[in-house]
N, C-alpha and C positions, 0 to 999 in steps of 0.2 A: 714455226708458225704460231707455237701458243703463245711464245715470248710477243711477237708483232701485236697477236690482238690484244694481250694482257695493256702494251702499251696504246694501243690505240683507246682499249679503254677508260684507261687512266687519263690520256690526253683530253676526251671528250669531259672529264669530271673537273680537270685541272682548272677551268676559266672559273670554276664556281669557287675555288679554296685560293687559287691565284694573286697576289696583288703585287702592282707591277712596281717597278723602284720610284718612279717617280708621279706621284701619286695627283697630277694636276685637276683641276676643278672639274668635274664631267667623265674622269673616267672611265667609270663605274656606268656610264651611260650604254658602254657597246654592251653590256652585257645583258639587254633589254632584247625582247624576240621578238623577231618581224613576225606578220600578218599572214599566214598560210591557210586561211581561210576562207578567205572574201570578204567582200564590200559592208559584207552584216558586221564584222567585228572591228573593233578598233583597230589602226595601223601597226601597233606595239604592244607585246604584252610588256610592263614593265615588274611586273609578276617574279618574274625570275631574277630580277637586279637583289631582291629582298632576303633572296636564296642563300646569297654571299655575304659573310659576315662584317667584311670591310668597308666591299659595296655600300651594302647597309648603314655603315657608322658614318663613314662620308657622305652619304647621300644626306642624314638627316646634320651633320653639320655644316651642310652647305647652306639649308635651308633654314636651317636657326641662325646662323652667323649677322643675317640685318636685323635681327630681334635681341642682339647681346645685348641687355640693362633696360631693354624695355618693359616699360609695367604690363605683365599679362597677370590675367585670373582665370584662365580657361581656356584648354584647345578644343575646339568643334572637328571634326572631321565628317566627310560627305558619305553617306552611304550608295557603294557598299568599298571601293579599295582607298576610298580617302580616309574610312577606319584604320586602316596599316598604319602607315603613318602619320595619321591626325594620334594614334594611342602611342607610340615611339618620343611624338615630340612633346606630348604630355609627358611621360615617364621622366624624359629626356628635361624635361622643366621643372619637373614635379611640382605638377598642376593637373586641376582633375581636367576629365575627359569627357565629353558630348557627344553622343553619337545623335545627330541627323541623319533620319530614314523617308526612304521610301512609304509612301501613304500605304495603311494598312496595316503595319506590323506593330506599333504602340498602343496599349491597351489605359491610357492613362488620358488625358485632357490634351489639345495639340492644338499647335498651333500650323493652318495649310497654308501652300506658297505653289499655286501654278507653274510649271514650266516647262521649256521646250528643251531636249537635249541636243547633243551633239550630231546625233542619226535622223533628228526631226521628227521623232516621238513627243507627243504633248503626253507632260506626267505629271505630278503630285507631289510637294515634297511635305515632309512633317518633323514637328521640332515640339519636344513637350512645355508645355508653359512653364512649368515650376524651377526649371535651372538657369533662365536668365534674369539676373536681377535689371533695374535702370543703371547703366552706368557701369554693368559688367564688362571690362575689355579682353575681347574674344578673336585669339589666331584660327582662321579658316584654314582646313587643311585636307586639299583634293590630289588626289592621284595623278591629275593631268586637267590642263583649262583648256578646251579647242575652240567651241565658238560663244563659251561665256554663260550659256543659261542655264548652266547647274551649280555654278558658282554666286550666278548673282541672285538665282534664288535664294539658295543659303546666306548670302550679304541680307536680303529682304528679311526673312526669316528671324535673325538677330536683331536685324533693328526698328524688324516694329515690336519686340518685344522690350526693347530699349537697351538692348548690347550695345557696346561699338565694336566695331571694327576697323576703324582709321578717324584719324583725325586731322588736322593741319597739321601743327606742330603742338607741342612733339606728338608723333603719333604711337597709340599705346598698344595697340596691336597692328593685326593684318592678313594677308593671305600666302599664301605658303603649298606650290606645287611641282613637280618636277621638272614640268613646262607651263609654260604659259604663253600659248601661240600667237602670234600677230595678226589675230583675226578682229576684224570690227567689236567682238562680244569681250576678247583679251583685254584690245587697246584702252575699251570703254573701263575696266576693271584699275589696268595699270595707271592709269590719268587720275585715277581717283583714290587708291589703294595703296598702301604699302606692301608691295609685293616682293618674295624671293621664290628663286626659282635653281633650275642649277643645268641648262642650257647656256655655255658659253656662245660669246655673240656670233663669234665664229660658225658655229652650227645651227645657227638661230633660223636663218634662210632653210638649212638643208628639213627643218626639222617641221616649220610652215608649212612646206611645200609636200611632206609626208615621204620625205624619203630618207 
């Protein structure tokens, strides 16, 4: 009996140290934890993908991979889990880091950006004046895009301090999340943006749909 639980211990640890032989785009996706909370909390925690160290390294070269050779000077990330990895793919560039917050925690000059989240909360965002210059080009980098208005806050944010964030051609940065939903607020992002994401198309539907 102690042998069975010893392995069943071990099995439950295994998914997080695990990586499978054939390592395709998204794999590192199952290992994201469904919703056992309710309607208040997001669908997935993606929380636990970060946990594994493979996971991890592939998850953030999926998302760097359409930004090879392109001219960046700065990762943003969204507060508060677009800090993960918006700081990974900074490291991961070596290129500094911006954290965008939540209205209220900067004690420095700011610049505000109204908006609505994903739960239909009207909230605040803030970004300090002094780290964007005119013409700084800046990869956006959130945890998850569902209906677009924390994202495109942070797009605002940047450039009316005179960042870019995409351009026509060639474009020198962009945005960069795990998903990026096919919701009106996504579509309006990816039309205009250079986006990666690491949702094969395959799963694209099942992932819309929140299942």
């Amino acid at each position: 009996l102690h042998a069975q639980c010893s392995q069943h211990l071990w099995a439950s640890r295994m998914d997080l140290c695990h990586v499978p032989a054939a390592r395709e785009k998204g794999w590192y996706l199952a290992l994201m934890a469904p919703n056992v909370k309710g309607p208040n909390y997001a669908w997935l925690d993606p929380s636990r993908l970060y946990c594994h160290p493979q996971g991890l390294q592939d998850c953030m070269a999926d998302l760097l991979q359409p930004f090879q050779g392109d001219p960046i000077d700065m990762v943003a990330g969204i507060d508060a889990m677009g800090f993960i990895l918006g700081a990974a793919a900074a490291a991961t560039l070596q290129k500094g880091f911006l954290a965008i917050r939540k209205a209220g925690h900067l004690c420095v000059q700011t610049l505000a950006q109204p908006y609505t989240d994903y739960s239909g909360r009207e909230k605040v965002m803030e970004v300090r004046t002094d780290a964007i210059l005119p013409g700084l080009r800046i990869l956006l980098v959130d945890q998850w895009v569902e209906t677009g208005g924390t994202m495109r806050a942070a797009i605002q944010l940047v450039e009316r301090l005179g960042g870019v964030v995409a351009a026509p051609t060639p474009c020198p940065a962009g945005i960069a999340a795990i998903c990026i939903e096919d919701s009106e607020g996504g579509r309006w992002i990816r039309e205009r943006y250079k986006c990666a994401h690491c949702v094969p198309p395959g799963l694209q539907p099942r992932f819309d749909r929140h299942q």
